[in-house]
N, C-alpha and C positions, 0 to 999 in steps of 0.2 A: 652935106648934112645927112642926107639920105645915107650915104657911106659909112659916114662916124656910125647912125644909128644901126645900122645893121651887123658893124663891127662890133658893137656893145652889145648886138644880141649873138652873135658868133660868141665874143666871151663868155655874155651871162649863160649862152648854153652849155659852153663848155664849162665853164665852174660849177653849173649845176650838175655836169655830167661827172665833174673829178668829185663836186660833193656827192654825189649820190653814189658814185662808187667808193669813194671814201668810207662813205656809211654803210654799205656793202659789206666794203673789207670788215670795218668795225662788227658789222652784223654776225659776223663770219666767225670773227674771231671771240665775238662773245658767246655767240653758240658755242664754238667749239669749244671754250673755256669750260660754258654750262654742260658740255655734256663730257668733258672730264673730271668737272667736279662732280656731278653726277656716278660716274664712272670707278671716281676716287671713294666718295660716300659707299657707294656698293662694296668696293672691294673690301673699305676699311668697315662698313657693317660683315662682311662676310669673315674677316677677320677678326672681328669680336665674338661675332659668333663661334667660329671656331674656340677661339682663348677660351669662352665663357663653355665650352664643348670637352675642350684640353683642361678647362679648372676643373671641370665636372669629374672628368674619367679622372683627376690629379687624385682631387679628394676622394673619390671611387678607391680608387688605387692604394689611399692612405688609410683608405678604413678597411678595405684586403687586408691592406699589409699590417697594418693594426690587428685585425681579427684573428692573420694567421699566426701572427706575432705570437697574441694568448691561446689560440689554438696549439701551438707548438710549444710554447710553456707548461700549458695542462697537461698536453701529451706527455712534454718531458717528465713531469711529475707523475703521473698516472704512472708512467714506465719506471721511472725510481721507483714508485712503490707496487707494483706491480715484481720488480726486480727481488724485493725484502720480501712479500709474497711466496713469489716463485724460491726464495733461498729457503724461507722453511717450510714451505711445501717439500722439496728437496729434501730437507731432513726430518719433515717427519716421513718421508717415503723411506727414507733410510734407515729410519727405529723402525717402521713396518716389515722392513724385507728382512733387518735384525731378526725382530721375533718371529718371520713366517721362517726363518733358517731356523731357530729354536723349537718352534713347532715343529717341524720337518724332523729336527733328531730323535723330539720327543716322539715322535709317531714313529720313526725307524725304529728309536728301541722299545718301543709299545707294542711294533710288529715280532719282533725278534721277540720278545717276554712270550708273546701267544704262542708263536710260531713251535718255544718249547714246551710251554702247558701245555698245548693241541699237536702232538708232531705229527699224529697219524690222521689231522684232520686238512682242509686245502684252505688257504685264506679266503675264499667267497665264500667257505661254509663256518665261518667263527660268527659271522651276527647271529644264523641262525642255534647255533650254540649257547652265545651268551644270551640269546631273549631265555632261553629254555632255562640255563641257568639263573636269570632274573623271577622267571616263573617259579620255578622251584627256590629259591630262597625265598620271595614271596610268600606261597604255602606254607615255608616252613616259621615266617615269622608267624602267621597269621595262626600254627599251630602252638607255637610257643605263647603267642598272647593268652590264647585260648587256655593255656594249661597255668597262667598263672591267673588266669580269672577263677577254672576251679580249683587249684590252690586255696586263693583268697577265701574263694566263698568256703570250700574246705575248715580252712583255720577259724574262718567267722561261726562254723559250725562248732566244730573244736570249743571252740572256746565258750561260746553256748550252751553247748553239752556241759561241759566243769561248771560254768556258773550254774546252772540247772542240777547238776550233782552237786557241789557244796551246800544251795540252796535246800536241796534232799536229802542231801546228809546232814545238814546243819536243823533240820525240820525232825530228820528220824534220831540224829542224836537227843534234840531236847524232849522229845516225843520219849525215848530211852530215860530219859533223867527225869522226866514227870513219873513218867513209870515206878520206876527205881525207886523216887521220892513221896510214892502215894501208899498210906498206911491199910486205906480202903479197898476190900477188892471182896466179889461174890462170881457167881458162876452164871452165866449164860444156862439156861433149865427149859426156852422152848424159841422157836425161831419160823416165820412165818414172812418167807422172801419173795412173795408177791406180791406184799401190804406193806414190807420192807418195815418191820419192826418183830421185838423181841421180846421174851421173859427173863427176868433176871431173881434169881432165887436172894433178892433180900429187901430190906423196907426202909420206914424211917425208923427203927429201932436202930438200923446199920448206921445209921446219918444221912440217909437219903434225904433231897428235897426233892420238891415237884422244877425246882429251877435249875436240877444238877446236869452237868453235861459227862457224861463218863468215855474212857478209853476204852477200845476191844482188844486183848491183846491173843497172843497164841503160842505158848511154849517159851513167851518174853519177846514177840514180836509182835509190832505193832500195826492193829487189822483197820480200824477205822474209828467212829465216835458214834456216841448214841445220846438222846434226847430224851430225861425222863418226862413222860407225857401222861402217865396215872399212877399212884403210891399208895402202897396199903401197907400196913403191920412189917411184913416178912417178907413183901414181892414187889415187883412194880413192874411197868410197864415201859420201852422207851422206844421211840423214831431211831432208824439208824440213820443219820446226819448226809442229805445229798450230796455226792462226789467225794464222801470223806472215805472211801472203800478205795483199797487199792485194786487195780486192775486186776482183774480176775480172782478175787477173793470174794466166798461167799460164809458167812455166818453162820457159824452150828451151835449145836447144846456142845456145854463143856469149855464153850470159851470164855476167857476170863474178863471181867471187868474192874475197873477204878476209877476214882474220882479225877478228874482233870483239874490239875491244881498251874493257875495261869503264874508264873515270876513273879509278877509284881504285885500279886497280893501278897 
C-alpha cells in the first residue's frame, strides 16, 4: 500500500513536473508570440509611418511638380512674349540705326555745304562763326523792325500832315470864298497889340452891328477874325478873336476887313 502510494506520488510528481513544464513551454511560447507581435505592430507602425512619410514627400512632390508645371508655363509664356517684344524692339532698333545712317549723311553733307562756305575757316571754328553770324542777323532784324516802326509812324505822320493840310486848305479855301463872296469891307485905321484889338474906319451906316464877327484879310489873304466890341456912326471898335491869328501874323493899319458870312445862313 505504502508502495502504490508513493508510486502515485512519483507520478503526480512527475505530471506535475511534465504540466508545469508544459506550461513553461506554453509560457514561452506565448511570450514569444507577444513579443513578435509586438515586434510585428512596431515594424508595421514604423511602416505606416514611413508610407504616411513617402505620402507626404508624394503629395510634396505633386505640388513641386504641379507648381513647377505652372512655373514653366508662365515662363513659357513670359518668354513667347518677351520673344514678340524682343522682335520689335529689333525693329524698332533697326528704323533707329535707319535714320542715325540718314542723320549721318545729312551731317556729312551739312559738313561738306560749310566746309565750302568757310573754306579758309577749320571745322572747330564754324560754331564760333555761325553764333556771330546768328548775332548779326539778329541785329539786323532788330534794325529792320526798328525801320519799319519808323516807317509806320512816318506814314501815320504823312498822313496827318494831308489830313491837317486838307483840313487847312479846305478852312483857307472857304475862308477864300467867304472873302470873295463878301460885299462889305473897310480898312483897319488903328491897331493896339498889347490889348489885342483894333480900329476899323466904318460904323453902322456901313451895316455894322455891335454882334458882327468880321475877316482880316491882306493883299486877299487871310489874317485872322475880329469881334465888333463898340459901334458908332463911321467907326467901331473890335477884339481880335483868341487863336484866330495865324502864326506869326501881326495886325497893322491898312488891313482890310469884311463881314463873315457863315454857308448856311
Amino acid at each position: 500500500m505504502k508502495s502504490i502510494f508513493y508510486t502515485l506520488s512519483v507520478i503526480a510528481i512527475g505530471a506535475a513536473g511534465y504540466f508545469g513544464w508544459e506550461a513553461k513551454n506554453n509560457f514561452d511560447q506565448q511570450l514569444g508570440d507577444r513579443n513578435t507581435l509586438i515586434e510585428k505592430n512596431q515594424n508595421l507602425s514604423k511602416d505606416i509611418k514611413q508610407k504616411e512619410k513617402d505620402k507626404e514627400q508624394s503629395t510634396d512632390a505633386r505640388d513641386l511638380s504641379l507648381n513647377e508645371r505652372a512655373e514653366t508655363k508662365a515662363g513659357l509664356e513670359a518668354a513667347v512674349s518677351n520673344e514678340g517684344g524682343l522682335k520689335r524692339t529689333l525693329d524698332d532698333i533697326g528704323t533707329e540705326l535707319e535714320t542715325v545712317v540718314a542723320e549721318e549723311a545729312q551731317i556729312d553733307k551739312a559738313i561738306d555745304e560749310i566746309k565750302e562756305l568757310f573754306p579758309d575757316i577749320e571745322l572747330p571754328e564754324v560754331p564760333g562763326k555761325y553764333n556771330e553770324m546768328v548775332d548779326n542777323e539778329k541785329k539786323l532784324v532788330a534794325q529792320v523792325e526798328e525801320a519799319e516802326l519808323i516807317k509806320t509812324k512816318l506814314q501815320e505822320s504823312i498822313a496827318k500832315n494831308i489830313a491837317d493840310s486838307q483840313r487847312i486848305g479846305g478852312k483857307i479855301k472857304e475862308a477864300n470864298d467867304r472873302v470873295s463872296g463878301n460885299t462889305f469891307q473897310a480898312t483897319v485905321t488903328g491897331v493896339d497889340n498889347d490889348w489885342n484889338f483894333v480900329v476899323i474906319g466904318a460904323g453902322e451906316k456901313s451895316g455894322l452891328t455891335s454882334d458882327s464877327t468880321l475877316l482880316v484879310q491882306r493883299g486877299g489873304r487871310y489874317l485872322g477874325k475880329l469881334s465888333v466890341q463898340k459901334i458908332e456912326a463911321n467907326s467901331a471898335i473890335a477884339d481880335i478873336v483868341p487863336g484866330s491869328l495865324s502864326v506869326g501874323v501881326v495886325l497893322q493899319r491898312g488891313d482890310q476887313v469884311i463881314l463873315e458870312k457863315v454857308r448856311s445862313n
